[in-house]
KOLLUMNU-912078 format. One record per residue: residue in three letters; x, y, z of N, C-alpha, C, O in turn. Coordinates in steps of 0.1 Angstrom, whole numbers, plus 5000, padded with zeros to 4 digits. Layout:
// KOLLUMNU-912078
ALAXYZXYZXYZXYZ ...
// end
This chain:
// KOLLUMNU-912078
UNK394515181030394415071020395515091009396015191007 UNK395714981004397014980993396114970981395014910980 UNK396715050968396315060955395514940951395014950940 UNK395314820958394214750950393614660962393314550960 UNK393414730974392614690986391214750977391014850969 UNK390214640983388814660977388014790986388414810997 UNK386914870982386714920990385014890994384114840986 UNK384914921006383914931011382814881002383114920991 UNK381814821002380214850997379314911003378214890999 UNK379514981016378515061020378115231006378715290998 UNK376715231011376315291000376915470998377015540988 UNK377115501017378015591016379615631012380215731010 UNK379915481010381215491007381715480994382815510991 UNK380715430984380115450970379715540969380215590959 UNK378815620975378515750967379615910969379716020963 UNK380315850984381615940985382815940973383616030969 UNK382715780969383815750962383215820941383915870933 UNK382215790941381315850932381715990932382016010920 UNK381816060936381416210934383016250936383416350931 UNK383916190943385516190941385916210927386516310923 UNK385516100918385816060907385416150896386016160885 UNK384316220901383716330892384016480891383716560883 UNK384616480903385116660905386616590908387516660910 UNK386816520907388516470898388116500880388616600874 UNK387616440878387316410863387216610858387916680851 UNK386216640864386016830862387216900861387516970851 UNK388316880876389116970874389816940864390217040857 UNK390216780860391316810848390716920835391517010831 UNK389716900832388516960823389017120827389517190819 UNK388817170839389217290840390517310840390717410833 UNK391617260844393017320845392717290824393817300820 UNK392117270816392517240802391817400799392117460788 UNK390917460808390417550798390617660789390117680778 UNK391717730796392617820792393317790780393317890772 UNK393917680775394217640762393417610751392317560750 UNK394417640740394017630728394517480723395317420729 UNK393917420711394717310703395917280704396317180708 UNK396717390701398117430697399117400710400217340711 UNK398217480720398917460734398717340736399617310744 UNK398017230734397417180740398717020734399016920741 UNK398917050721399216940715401416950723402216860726 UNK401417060723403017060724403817010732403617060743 UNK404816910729405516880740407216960742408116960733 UNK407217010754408417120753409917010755410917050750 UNK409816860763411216820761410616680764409516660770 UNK411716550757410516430761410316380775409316310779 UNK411016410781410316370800408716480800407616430804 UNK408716570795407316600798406016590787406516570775 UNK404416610788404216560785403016630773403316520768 UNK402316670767401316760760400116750767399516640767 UNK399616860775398416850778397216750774396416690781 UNK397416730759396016690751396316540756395316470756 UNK397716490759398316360758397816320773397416210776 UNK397816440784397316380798395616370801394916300809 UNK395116450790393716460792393516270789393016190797 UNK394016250779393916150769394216010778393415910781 UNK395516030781395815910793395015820805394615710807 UNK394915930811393815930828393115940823392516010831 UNK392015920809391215870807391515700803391015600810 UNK392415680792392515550790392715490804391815410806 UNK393215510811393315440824392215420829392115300831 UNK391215490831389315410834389015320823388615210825 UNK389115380811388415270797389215150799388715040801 UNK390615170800390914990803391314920816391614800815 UNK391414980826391114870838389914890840389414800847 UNK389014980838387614970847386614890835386514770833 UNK386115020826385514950821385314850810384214800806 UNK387014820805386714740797387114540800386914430794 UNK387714600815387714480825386514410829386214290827 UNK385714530836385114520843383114520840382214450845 UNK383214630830381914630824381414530811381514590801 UNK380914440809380714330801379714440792379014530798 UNK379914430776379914490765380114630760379614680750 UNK381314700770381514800772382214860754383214790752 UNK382114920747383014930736383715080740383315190743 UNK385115030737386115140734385515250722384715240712 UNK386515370729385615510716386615500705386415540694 UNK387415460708388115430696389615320699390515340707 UNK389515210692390615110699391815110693392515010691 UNK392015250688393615280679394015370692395215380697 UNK393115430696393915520710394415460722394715520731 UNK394515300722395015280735396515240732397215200742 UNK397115250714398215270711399215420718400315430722 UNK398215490715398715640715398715680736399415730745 UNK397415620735397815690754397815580763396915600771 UNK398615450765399315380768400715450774401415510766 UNK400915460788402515550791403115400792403515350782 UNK403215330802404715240800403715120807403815080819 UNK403115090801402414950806402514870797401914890786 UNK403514760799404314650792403014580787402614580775 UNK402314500800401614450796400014470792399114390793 UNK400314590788398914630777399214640760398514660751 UNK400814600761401014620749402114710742403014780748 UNK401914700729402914840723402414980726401314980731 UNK403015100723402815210726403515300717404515290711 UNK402515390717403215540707404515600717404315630729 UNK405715600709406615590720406915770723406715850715 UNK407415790737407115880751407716030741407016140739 UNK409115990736409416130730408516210716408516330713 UNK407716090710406816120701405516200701404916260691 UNK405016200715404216200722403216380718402016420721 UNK404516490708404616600706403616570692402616630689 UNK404016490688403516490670402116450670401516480660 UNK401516390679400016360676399316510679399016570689 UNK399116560664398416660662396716640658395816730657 UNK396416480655395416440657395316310670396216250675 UNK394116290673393416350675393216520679394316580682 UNK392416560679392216680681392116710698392016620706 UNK392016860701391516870716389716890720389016880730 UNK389616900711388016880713387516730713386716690721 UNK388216610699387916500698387916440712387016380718 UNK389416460719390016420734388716440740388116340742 UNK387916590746387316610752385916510754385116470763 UNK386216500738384816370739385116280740384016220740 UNK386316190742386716120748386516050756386215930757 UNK386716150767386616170782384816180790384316150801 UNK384216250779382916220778382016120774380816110777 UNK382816060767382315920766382515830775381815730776 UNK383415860784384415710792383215780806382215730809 UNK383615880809382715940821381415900823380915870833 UNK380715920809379215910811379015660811378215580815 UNK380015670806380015480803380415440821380115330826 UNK381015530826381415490842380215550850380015500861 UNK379715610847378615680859377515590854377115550864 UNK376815530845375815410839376815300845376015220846 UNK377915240850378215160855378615120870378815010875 UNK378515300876378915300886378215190900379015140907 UNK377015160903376015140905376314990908376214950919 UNK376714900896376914750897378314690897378514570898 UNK379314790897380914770893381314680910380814710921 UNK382214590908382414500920383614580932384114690929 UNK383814540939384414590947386214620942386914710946 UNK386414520934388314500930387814670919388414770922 UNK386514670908386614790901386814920909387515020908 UNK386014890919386015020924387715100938388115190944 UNK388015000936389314950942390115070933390715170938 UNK390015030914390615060903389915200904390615300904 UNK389015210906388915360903389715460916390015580914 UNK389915410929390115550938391715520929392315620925 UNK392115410928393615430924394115530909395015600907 UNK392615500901392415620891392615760896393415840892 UNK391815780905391415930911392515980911392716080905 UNK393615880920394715920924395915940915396816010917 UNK395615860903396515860894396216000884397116070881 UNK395316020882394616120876394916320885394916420878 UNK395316310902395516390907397216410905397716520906 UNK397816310902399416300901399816410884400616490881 UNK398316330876398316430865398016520857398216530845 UNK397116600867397016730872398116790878398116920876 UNK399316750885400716810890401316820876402016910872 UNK400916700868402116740859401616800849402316880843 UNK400416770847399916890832400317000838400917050829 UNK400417110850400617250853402417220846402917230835 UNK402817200854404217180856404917160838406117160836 UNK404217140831404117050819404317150814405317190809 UNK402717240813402017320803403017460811402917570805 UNK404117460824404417600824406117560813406617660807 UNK406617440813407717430807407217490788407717570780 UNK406217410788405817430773405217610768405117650757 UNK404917690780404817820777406117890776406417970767 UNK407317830789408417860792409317920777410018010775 UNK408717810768409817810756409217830745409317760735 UNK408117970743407418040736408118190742407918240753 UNK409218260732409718350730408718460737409218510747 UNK407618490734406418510742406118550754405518640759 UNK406618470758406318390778405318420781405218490790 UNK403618370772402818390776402418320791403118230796 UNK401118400798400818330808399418290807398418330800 UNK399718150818398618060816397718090822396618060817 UNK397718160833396818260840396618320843397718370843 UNK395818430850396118590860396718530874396518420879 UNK397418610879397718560894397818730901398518810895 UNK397318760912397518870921398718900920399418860911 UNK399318970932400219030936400718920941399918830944 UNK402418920941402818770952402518870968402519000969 UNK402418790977402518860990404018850995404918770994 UNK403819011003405319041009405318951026404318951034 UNK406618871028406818851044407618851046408518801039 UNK407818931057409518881064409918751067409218661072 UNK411218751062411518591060411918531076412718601082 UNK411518391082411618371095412618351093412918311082 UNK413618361103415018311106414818161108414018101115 UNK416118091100415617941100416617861117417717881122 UNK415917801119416017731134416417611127416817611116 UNK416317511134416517371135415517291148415717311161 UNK414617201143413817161157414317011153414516981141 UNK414616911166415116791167414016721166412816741170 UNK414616601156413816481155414216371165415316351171 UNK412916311165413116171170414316071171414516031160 UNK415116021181416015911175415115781182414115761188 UNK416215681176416015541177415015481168414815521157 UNK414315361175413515331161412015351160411015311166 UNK412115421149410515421142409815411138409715311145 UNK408515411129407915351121407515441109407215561110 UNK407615361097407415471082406815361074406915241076 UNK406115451064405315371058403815401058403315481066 UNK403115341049401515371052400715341061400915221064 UNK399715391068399315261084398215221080397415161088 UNK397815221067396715151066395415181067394515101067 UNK395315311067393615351075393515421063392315451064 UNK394015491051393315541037394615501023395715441023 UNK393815541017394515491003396215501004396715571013 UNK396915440998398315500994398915370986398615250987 UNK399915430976400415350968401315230973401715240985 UNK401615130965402115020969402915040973403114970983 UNK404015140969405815180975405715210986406615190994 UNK404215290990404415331003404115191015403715211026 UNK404415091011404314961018405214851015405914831005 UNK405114781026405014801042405214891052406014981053 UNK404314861061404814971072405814911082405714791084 UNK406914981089408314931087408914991101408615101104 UNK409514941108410615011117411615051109411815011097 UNK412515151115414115191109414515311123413715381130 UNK415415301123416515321134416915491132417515511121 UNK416715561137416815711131418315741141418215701153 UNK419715811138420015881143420016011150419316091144 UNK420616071161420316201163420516271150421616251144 UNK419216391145419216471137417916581138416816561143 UNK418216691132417216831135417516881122418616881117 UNK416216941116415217011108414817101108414217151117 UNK415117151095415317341094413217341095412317271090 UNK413217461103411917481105410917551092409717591093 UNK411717561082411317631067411917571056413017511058 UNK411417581044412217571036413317651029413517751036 UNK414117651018415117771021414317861008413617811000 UNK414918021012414218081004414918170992416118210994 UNK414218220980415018250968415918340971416718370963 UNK415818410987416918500989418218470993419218520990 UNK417918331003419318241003419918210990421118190986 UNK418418200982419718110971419818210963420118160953 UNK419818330961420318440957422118460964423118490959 UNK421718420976423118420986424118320978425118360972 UNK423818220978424318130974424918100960425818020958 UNK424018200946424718240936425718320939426818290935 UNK425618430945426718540945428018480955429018560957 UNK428118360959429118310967430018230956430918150959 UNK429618250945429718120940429418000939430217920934 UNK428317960943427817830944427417760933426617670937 UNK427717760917427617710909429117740903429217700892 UNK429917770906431017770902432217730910433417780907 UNK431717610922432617600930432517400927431417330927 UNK433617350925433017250919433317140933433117020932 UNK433617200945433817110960432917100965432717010974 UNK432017180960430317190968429117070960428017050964 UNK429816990948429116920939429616780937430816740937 UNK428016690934428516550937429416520923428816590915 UNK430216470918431116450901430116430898429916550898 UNK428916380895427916340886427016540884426916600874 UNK426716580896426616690898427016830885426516900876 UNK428016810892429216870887428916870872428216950867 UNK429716750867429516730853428416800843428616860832 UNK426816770850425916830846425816950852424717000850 UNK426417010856426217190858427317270845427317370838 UNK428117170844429117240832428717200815428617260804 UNK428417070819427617040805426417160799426517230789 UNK425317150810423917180807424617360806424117440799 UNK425917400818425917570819424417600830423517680827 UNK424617530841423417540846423817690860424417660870 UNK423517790858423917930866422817910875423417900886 UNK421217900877420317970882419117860887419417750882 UNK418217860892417317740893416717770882416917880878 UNK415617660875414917660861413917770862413317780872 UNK413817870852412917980854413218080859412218140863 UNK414318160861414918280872415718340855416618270849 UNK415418420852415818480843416018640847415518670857 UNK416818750838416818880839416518950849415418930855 UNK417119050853416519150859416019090873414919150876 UNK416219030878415918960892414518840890413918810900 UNK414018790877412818770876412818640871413818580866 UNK411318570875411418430872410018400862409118480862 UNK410118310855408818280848408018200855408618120862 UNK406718210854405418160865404318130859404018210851 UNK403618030860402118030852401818150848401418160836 UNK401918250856401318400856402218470849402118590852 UNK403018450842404018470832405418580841405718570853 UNK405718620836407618710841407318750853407018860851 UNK407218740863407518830874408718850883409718790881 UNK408318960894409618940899410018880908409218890917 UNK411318810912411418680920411018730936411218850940 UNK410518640943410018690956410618630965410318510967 UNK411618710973412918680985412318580994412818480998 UNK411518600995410918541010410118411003410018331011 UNK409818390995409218230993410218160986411218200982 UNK409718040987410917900989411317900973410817940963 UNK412217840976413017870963412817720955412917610961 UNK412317720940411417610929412117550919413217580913 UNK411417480918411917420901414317410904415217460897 UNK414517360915415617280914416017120919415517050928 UNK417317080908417916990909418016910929418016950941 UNK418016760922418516710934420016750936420516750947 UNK420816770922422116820923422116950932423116980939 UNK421117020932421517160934421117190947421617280953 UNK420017090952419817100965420717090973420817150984 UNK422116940967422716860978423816960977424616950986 UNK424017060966424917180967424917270980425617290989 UNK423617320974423217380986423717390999424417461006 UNK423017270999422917191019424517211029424817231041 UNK425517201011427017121019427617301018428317331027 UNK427317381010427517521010426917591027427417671035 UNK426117561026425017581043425217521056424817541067 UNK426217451049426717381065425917251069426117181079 UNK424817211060424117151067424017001058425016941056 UNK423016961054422916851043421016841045420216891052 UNK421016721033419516701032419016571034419416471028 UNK417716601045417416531056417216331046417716311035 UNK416716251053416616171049415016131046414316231047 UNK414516031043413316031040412416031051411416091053 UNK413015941059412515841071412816001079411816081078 UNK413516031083413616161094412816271092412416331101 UNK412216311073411116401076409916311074408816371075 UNK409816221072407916131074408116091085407316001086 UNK408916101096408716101114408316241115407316281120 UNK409116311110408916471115407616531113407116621120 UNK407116461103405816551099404616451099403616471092 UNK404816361105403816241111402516331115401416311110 UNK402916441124401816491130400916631123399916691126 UNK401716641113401716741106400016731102399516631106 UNK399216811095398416791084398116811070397616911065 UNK398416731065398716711047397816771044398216791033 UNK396616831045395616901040395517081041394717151034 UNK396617141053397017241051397917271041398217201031 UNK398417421046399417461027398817501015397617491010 UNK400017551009399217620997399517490989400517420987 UNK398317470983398217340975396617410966395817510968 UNK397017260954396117300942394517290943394017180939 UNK393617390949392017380948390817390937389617370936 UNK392217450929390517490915391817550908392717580914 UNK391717560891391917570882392317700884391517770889 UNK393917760880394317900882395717900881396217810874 UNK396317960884397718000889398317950898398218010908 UNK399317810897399717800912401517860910402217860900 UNK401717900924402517930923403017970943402318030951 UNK404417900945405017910960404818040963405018130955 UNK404318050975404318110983404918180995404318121004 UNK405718261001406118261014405318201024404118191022 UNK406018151035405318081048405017931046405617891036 UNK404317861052404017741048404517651058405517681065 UNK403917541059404617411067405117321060405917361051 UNK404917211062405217101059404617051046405216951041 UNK403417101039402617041029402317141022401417211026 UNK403017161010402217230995403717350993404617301000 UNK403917420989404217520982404817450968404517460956 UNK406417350978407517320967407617160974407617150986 UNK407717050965408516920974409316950977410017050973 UNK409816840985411116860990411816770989411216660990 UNK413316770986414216670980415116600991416016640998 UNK414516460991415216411005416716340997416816310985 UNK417816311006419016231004418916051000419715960998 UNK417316061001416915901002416715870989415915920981 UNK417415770987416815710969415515620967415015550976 UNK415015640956413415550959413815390957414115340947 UNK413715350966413915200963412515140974411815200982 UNK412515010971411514900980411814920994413014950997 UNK410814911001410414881016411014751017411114681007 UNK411614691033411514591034410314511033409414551039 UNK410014391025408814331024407714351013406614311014 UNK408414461001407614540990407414420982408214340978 UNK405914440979405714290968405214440958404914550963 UNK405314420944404014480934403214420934403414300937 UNK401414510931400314460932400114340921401114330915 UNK399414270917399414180904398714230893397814310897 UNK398914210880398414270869399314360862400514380864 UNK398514440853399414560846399514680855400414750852 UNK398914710865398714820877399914790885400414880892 UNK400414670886401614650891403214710885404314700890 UNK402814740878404314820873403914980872404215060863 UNK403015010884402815170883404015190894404515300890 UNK404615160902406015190915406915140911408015190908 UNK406714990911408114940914409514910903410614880907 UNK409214920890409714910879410415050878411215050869 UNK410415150884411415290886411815290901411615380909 UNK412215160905413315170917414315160913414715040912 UNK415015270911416215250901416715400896416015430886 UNK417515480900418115560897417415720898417615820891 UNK416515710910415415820913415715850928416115770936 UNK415415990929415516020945413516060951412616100944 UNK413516030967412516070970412016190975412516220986 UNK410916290969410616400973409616390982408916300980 UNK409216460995408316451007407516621002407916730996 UNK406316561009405416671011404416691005403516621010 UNK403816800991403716860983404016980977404717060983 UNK403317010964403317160962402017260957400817230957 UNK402617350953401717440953400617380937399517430933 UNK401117290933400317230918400017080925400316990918 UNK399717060933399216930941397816960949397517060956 UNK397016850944395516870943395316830958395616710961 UNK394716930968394616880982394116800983393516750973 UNK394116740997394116600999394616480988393716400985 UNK395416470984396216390976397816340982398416250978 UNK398016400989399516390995399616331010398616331016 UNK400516281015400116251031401816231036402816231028 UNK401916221049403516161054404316061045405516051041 UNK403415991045404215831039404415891024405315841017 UNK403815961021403616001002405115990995406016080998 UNK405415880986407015890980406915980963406515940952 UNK407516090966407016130950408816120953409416150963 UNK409316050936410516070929410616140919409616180912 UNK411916180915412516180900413616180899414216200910 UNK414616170887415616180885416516280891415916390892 UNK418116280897418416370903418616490893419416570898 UNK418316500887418616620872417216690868417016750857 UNK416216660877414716690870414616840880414816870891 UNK414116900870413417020880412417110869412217230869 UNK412117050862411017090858409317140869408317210867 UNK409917030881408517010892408917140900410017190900 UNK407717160907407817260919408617160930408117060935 UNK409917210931411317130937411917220947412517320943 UNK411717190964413017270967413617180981413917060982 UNK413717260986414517180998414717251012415117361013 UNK414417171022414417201035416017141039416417031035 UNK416717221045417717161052417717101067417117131077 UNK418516981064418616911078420116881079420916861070 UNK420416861095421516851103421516771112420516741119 UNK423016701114422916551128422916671139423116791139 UNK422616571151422516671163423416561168423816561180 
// end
């Protein structure tokens, strides 16, 4: 079903969708535990975001499509906050604007918490009579709510990142040792295929229509590449060679002085939820540029795959394996892995409309299609991606300069 397909009224599919919503609602609650106020309030650069600001959000998102749509005499907990956690929804109004987002030192993190306690306990007393379009609005909540959960980790490790400190957000074991597989190439599909969502569980509007497109011959590195390649790949020069980089590329590696992927500091070592450790050869290499991948790729002989060539490839895959995010802790890539969780992966495809892409109607309609426009598409998940949340068709973007996210890249080649 697409972001505002109604769902079911069978009572099982209500009370499945019920208890979704609520151990959604928990873990954000837990990934917050570990933090203080302080942590909680800071924003490290304006693309990302303050913890207290996402608890705050994905809540406003139930108080005003669900229940203040939906529930007749519902009252807001406070109707100055839908100034403050409003992210870009035109038509709800003005907004406390994105780079500011650091200075709201009030509310507080405990006020937030009750917040969220108020909207929770006003949805579970409504859950019961809410119509089929509300509850439509809630799995699209769930889901919006699991997207941030990716980014509060990802968020809260940039905002530890830049505490002299480098405290860690949590304990994490030993990384595990593997020998790194030798990377292969397995052939994809040619001619024409089908991409897109099929229709049989949730997925966002972008991921529709479901679509033919014409694949040429091409084959797919059977791993992603790992921090020892790209250890290879510094020492070759590969940031200082400017033939290997798009001009736009380019420009931003000499501006920014960008040597290393985000986080790989001293002494062979990278910063991690689990604060400094040392970088681990054999797991896939994080937190880089679309610039740096397509470096990469053309240094390696190879390039990076298209969208459509890995959501054929991994059609059969299962999005529910992989190291992906289960409970409140430490995430962080791992060696080994398939197709789903450690790091995304950065395809050559830019996010634009499907043939036949309508947006849904309302203000929920400018959650996709109003950023088709200057973003590339990432496939898969990662290791800060709440299982079951991800699937083939799944389009995660961002700017080709972002790598703040768990970011890396599988290479692919024409056959």
């Amino acid at each position: 079903m697409t972001a505002t397909t109604a769902i079911s009224r069978r009572s099982s599919d209500v009370s499945d969708l019920r208890s979704r919503l609520f151990v959604t609602r928990q873990l954000t609650l837990d990934l917050a535990a570990p933090l203080s106020d302080a942590d909680a309030t800071i924003q490290p650069f304006d693309d990302a975001s303050p913890a207290k600001w996402h608890l705050a959000h994905t809540t406003w998102f139930f108080e005003t499509f669900v229940l203040r749509d939906h529930v007749p005499g519902y009252q807001p907990f406070d109707e100055r906050w839908a100034f403050l956690f409003n992210s870009y929804y035109e038509a709800e109004g003005p907004r406390h604007a994105r780079p500011r987002r650091g200075m709201l030192s009030r509310p507080s993190l405990d006020q937030v918490r009750a917040y969220r306690l108020h909207v929770d306990e006003a949805l579970d007393a409504a859950f019961a009579s809410l119509p089929p379009s509300a509850l439509a609005l809630i799995e699209l909540g769930i889901n919006h709510e699991q997207q941030h959960q990716e980014l509060f980790l990802t968020d809260i490790l940039a905002t530890l990142a830049a505490n002299p400190l480098e405290p860690a957000y949590a304990e994490a074991g030993p990384s595990p040792c593997y020998a790194i597989e030798p990377l292969t190439y397995h052939r994809g599909r040619d001619g024409i295929v089908e991409i897109g969502a099929n229709g049989d569980s949730f997925a966002f509007d972008s991921e529709t229509p479901r679509h033919r497109i014409f694949l040429s011959g091409h084959q797919l590195a059977n791993r992603r590449v790992t921090n020892k390649e790209w250890r290879e790949f510094i020492a070759e020069g590969g940031y200082r060679t400017a033939t290997l980089w798009l001009s736009e590329g380019w420009d931003w590696v000499c501006r920014e002085e960008i040597q290393a992927p985000l986080y790989w500091g001293r002494n062979e070592t990278e910063f991690t939820l689990a604060g400094r450790r040392e970088i681990n050869p054999a797991a896939p290499v994080a937190h880089i540029s679309y610039f740096e991948a397509d470096a990469f790729a053309r240094w390696a002989g190879a390039r990076l795959p298209t969208e459509a060539e890995w959501e054929d490839f991994a059609a059969s895959a299962d999005p529910n394996l992989g190291n992906q995010l289960d409970e409140a802790g430490s995430a962080m890539p791992r060696p080994g892995g398939g197709m789903f969780g450690d790091v995304w992966e950065w395809t050559q495809s830019a996010f634009a409309s499907y043939p036949g892409f309508a947006p849904v109607e309302g203000a929920v309609g400018e959650y996709n299609g109003k950023f088709m426009c200057g973003q590339f598409v990432l496939k898969g998940a990662s290791c800060a991606t709440p299982r079951g949340h991800s699937r083939a068709s799944y389009r995660n973007f961002f700017p080709p300069s972002a790598r703040w996210q768990f970011t890396g890249v599988r290479l692919a080649q024409d056959a």
